[in-house]
Structures are given as structure tokens and as C-alpha cells.
N, C-alpha and C positions, 0 to 999 in steps of 0.2 A: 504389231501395232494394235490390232484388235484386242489381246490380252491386256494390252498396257490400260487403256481406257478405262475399262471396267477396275484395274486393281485400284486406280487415283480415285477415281469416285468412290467404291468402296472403304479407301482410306479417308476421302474427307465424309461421306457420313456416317464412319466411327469417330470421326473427330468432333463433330457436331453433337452427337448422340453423350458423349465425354462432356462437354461443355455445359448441355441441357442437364445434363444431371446432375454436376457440380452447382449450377444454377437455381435447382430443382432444389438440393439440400442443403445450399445456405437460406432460402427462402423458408423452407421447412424449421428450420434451426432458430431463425430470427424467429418467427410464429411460434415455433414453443416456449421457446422466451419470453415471449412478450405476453402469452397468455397463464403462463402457469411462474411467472417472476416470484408470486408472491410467498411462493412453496416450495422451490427450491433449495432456500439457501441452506438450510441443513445436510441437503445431498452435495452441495457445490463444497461446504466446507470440508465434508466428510472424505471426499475425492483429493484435496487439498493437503488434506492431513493424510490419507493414506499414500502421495505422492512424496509428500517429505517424508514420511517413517517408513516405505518401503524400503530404503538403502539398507538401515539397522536390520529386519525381516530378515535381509536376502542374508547379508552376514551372519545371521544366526542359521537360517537355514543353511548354508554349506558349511557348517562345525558341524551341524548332524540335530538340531534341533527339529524336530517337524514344525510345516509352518504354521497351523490354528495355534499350539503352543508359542510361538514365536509371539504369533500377532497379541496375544491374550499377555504374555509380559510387558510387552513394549505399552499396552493399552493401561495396562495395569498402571505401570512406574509414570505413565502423562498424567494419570488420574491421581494418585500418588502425590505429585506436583504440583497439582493444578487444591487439589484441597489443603497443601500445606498453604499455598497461596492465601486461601481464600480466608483462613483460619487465621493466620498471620498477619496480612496485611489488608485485607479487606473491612475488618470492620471500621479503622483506622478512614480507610479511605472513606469508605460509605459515612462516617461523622464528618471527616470535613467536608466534604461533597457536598450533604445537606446543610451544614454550615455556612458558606461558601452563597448557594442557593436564597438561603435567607438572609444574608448581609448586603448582597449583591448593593439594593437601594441604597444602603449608609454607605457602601463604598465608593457608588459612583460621585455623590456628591461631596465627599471629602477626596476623590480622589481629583474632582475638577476644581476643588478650591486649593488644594495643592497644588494641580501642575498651575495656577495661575499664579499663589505666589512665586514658587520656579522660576516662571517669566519675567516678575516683577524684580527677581532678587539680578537674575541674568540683565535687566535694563538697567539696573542702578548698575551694575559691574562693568557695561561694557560700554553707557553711556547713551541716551536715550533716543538717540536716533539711528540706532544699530537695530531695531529690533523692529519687526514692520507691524502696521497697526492690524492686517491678517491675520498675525502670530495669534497678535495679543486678543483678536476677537474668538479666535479659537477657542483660547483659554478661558475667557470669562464664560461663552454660550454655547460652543459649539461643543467641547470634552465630552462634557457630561453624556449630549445626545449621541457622541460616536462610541461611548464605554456602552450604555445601555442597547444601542445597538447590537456589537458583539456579546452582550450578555444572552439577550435576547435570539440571536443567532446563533447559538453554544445550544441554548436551549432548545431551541426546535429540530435542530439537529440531532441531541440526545433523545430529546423526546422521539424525533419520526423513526428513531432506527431503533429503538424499543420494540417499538410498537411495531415494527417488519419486522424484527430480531427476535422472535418468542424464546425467551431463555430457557424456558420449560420443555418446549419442545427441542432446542438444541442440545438440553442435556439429557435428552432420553432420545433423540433421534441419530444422533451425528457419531455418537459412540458405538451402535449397534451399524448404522452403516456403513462406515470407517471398517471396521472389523471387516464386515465379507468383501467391502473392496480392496483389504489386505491380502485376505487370504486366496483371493479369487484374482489376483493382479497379474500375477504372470499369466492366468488360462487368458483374462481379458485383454493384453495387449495380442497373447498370440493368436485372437481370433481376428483382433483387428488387422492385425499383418497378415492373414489369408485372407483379407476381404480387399488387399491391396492390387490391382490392375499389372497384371505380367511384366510387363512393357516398362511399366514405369514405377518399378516398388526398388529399386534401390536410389535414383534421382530420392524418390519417397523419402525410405528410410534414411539416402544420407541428413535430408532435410530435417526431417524427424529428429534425427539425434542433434543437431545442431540449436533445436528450437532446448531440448532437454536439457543439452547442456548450461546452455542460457538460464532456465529457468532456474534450473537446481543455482548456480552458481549464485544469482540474485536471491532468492529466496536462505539461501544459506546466509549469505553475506549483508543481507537487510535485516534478516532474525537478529545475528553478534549486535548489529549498530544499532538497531533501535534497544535491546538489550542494556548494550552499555553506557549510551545516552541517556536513558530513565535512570540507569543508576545511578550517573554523574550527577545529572540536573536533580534527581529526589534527594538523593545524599548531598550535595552542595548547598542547597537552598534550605535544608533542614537544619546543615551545618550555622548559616548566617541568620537561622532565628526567622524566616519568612514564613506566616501563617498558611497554613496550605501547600506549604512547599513540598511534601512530600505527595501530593496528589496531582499538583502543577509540573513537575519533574516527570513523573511517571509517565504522565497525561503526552507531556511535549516530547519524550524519549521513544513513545510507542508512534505518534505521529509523524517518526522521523521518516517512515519509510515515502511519505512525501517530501519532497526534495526540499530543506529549507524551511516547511510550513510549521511542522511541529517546534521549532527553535524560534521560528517569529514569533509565535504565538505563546512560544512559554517566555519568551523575551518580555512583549508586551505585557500580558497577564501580569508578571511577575512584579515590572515595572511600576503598576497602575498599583497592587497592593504594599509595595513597601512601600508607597507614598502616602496610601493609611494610613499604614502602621508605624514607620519614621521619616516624618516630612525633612524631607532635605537629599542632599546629594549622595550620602551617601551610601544608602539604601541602594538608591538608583546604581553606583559602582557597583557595590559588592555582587550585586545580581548578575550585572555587564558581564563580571570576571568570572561569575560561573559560568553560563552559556557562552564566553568567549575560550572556554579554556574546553567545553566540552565539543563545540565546533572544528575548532583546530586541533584537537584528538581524532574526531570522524575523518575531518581533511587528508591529514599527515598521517595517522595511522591504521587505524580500523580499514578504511574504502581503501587504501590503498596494499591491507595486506589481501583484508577478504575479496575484496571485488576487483580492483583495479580496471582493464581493458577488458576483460575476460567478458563481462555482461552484456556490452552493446546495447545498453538502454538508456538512451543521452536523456537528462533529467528532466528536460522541454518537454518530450513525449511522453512522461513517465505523468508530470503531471497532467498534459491535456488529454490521457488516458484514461486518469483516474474521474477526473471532470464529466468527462464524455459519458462514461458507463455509468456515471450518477446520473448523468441527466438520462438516459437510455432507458437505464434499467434499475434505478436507486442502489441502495445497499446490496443488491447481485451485482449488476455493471460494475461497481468498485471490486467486488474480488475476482470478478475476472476481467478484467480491464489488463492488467499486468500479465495475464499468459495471451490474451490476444493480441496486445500489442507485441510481446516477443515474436508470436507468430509470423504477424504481417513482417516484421522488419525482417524476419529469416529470409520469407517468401521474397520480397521486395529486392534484396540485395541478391539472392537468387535468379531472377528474372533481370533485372539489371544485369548482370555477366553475361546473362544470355543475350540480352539485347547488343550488349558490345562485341561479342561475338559474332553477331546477326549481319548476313547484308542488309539490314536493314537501315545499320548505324555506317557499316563501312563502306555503305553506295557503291557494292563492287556487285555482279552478279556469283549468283550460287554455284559452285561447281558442281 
């Protein structure tokens, strides 16, 4: 009886000591964040991309490649990529952009004298007391104030994440980091896995892998779909003659990785300019039929071959993830908004089992 005493108290302040510390270093974590956000994000991207190009590395390196050579090809062929890109299709983009920027004013005011005759055409058609006099104040006063709005809000959006995003520094920071976090990936997980707690490093690692799989699986699978979305929606909308539609497409395709938002938003957009450009309805279809055809592609095939259940990241939390770590932490919080919320939800359905497990839920006592 005397040994026992001493062993429980000894176990609960190792337990305490456990807690404080876990306590200790997410407090530490938040404070680094929040003091040094604005410097980060070239190291946040660079960890990002070496997370997704490690797979190709490790295959090269078990053919027999060494792996600085490995890392130096694969950096090579992104770079490779990334400048056919820019060569190709950017200047393109960068003129209508600026384009687009300076019409903004003629558009919105042809775009609210348009949608009101719409209104007007729709109350001859359906008979004049079908259509509520809300509608029709919308259309005369209100369009215009809610186009310039979202113009206005595109705008400062672009603008504030310039201005946190130094392009300059990401393209001479992120590539040289990237690199030693390639090459140095395996020393640095397996340091972190000896810095793992005896007791409890395989509960750990199986967690660990589960968060990994998630992540990889999502990030694979939201690359393809935002990927073939921009190509749908740039190539469709370019097909049907819509000014801009090759940077509007692009633009909604790459936002897909928000649930929905990128597809509204090249909806509308799309909408409000082919009513510039050809007032009438049928502007308004053809556009419908592109992003209705690219939607139900993502739906039916794409999500469902690449991602399907395997993710476990219902779209609800995906956005009020993405939300949260803007407001947190701006343009950081959004790129890691998606691996901490994978986390928690590991953790969570984790802890959950255990809880059902627990006398605590089945009101029996402990044996």
C-alpha cells in the first residue's frame, strides 16, 4: 500500500507535466505566428511544396538516384513549368486583367441597365404583376451598387495579398528553401519521431499517418479539380466569345479548391459581363451551360474518382477553415487553415473513440 501511493501521484504529475507542456507549446506556436505572420509565408509555401514533391524524391531515390540530385530535377522540371506558364499564358492574362480593371466603371453601369431591361422584358412575358416591385428596385438602383461592391472587394483582396505576398521574395526564397527541406526531409521527420514520448509514439504515429494520408489524398485530389475546372471554364467561356473569359475561367477554376466559391463567382462575373457584351438571354445561357457542365464534371467525376470518402473534410469546415485562418492570420491562416483543420478532425474522432470507450460515457466503473 505504501508503494502504490507514491507510484499514482508520480503518474499523475507526469501527467500534468505532459499537459503543461503541450499547453506551453501550442501557446509558443500561436505567438510565433502571430508575431512573425508577416514573414513566413515563403517558408510555409516552401514546406508545402516540399510535402507534395517528396513522394516523386523518395521514387527517385530508391532507383539509385542520390537525393540533392533528385531534389535539383524535380525543382528543375516545376521551374520548367512554371516559366512555360508564364511565357504562354500570362501575358495574355496580365492584358485582360488590366483590361477588365479599367472597364470595371462602363461595365457596371451597362451591366445595371441591362439586368433592368431583363426585368422589364421578364414582366411583359410573364404579366405584370408576377414580378415584385423589390425585384424591379434592384434592378433600377440597387445592381449597380452591389457589381461595384464585388469589384471593389476583388480589388482589395488582390491588392492586400500582393502586398503580404512579395513575389520577389517568393521567387528567390521559396525555391532555395524548398530544396533543403527536400533534401533534409527524411533526417527531419526522423528527428521528429525521436523527440516523440516512449509511452505514447505509436497512438502518435498511427495519428500522424492518418492526418498524412488525409492531407496527401486532399491536396492530390483538389490540385486535378481545381486544374481541370480552369481548363473547362477558360476554354468554354473562350469558346462562347466572352471578353475575359480566359482569365475569368482560370481565375474560378483555381478557386475551386473552396467549396462552390470559385464556380459562384465565375458564374456571376461571367454573367454580369456577357450582359455587356450581348444584352439578352442568351449570353446569360451559354455561360449557365459552361459552368453547369463543369460542376457536374467535378460532381460525377473528378471528386469522385480523386477524392471521394477517403478525405474526411466535409466542405462546411473546409470553408469556415479557410475564413478563420484569414481572419487569424491573413494570407498564412488560409494556407494553413487546411492541414490544421485536417489535424483537429484526426485528433477529434480520435479522442471521440476514446471517449466511447471511456467509463466515462458507458457510466460503468473502470476495471
Amino acid at each position: 500500500m505504501s508503494n502504490t501511493r507514491p507510484d499514482i501521484s508520480e503518474a499523475r504529475r507526469l501527467q500534468w507535466q505532459r499537459l503543461a507542456l503541450l499547453a506551453a507549446l501550442l501557446v509558443a506556436l500561436w505567438l510565433f505566428l502571430r508575431l512573425f505572420s508577416s514573414i513566413l509565408t515563403p517558408f510555409v509555401v516552401a514546406a508545402g511544396l516540399a510535402y507534395f514533391l517528396d513522394p516523386a524524391v523518395g521514387r527517385m531515390a530508391r532507383i539509385g538516384v542520390r537525393r540533392s540530385v533528385g531534389v535539383l530535377l524535380i525543382l528543375a522540371a516545376v521551374g520548367v513549368a512554371l516559366t512555360l506558364f508564364a511565357l504562354l499564358l500570362y501575358p495574355v492574362i496580365s492584358d485582360q486583367t488590366i483590361a477588365l480593371a479599367h472597364n470595371l466603371p462602363s461595365y457596371i453601369t451597362t451591366a445595371q441597365r441591362d439586368f433592368a431591361h431583363l426585368v422589364s422584358d421578364l414582366e411583359r412575358r410573364v404579366g405584370p404583376g408576377m414580378v415584385s416591385t423589390k425585384l424591379r428596385d434592384i434592378a433600377a438602383n440597387q445592381a449597380g451598387e452591389i457589381v461595384s461592391f464585388a469589384g471593389s472587394a476583388a480589388s482589395n483582396i488582390i491588392g492586400s495579398g500582393f502586398a503580404l505576398v512579395n513575389v520577389l521574395t517568393l521567387l528567390i526564397i521559396t525555391p532555395i528553401v524548398t530544396f533543403y527541406f527536400l533534401r533534409d526531409w527524411p533526417g527531419i521527420v526522423a528527428h521528429i519521431d525521436s523527440w516523440l514520448p516512449r509511452r505514447y509514439e505509436g497512438a502518435i504515429r498511427e495519428q500522424a499517418g492518418e492526418i498524412n494520408r488525409i492531407l496527401a489524398a486532399w491536396l492530390r485530389g483538389q490540385a486535378i479539380c481545381c486544374l481541370v475546372l480552369a481548363a473547362v471554364y477558360a476554354g468554354g467561356l473562350t469558346i462562347i466569345g466572352l471578353n475575359f473569359g480566359l482569365t475569368i475561367g482560370l481565375v474560378a477554376g483555381l478557386l475551386s479548391f473552396i467549396p462552390y466559391v470559385g464556380t459562384l463567382l465565375g458564374v456571376i462575373t461571367s454573367i454580369l459581363l456577357s450582359l455587356t457584351q450581348n444584352p439578352g438571354w442568351s449570353g446569360v445561357i451559354q455561360v449557365s451551360i459552361v459552368f453547369a457542365f463543369g460542376q457536374m464534371l467535378n460532381d460525377y467525376v473528378i471528386q469522385p474518382r480523386f477524392l471521394g470518402d477517403r478525405v474526411g473534410l466535409p466542405a462546411v469546415w473546409v470553408i469556415f477553415s479557410l475564413f478563420a485562418g484569414a481572419a487569424a492570420f491573413g494570407f498564412l491562416g488560409i494556407m494553413l487553415a487546411v492541414p490544421v483543420t485536417a489535424t483537429l478532425g484526426v485528433l477529434a474522432r480520435y479522442w471521440l473513440r476514446r471517449y466511447l470507450q471511456s467509463p466515462l460515457y458507458k457510466d460503468m466503473p473502470e476495471a
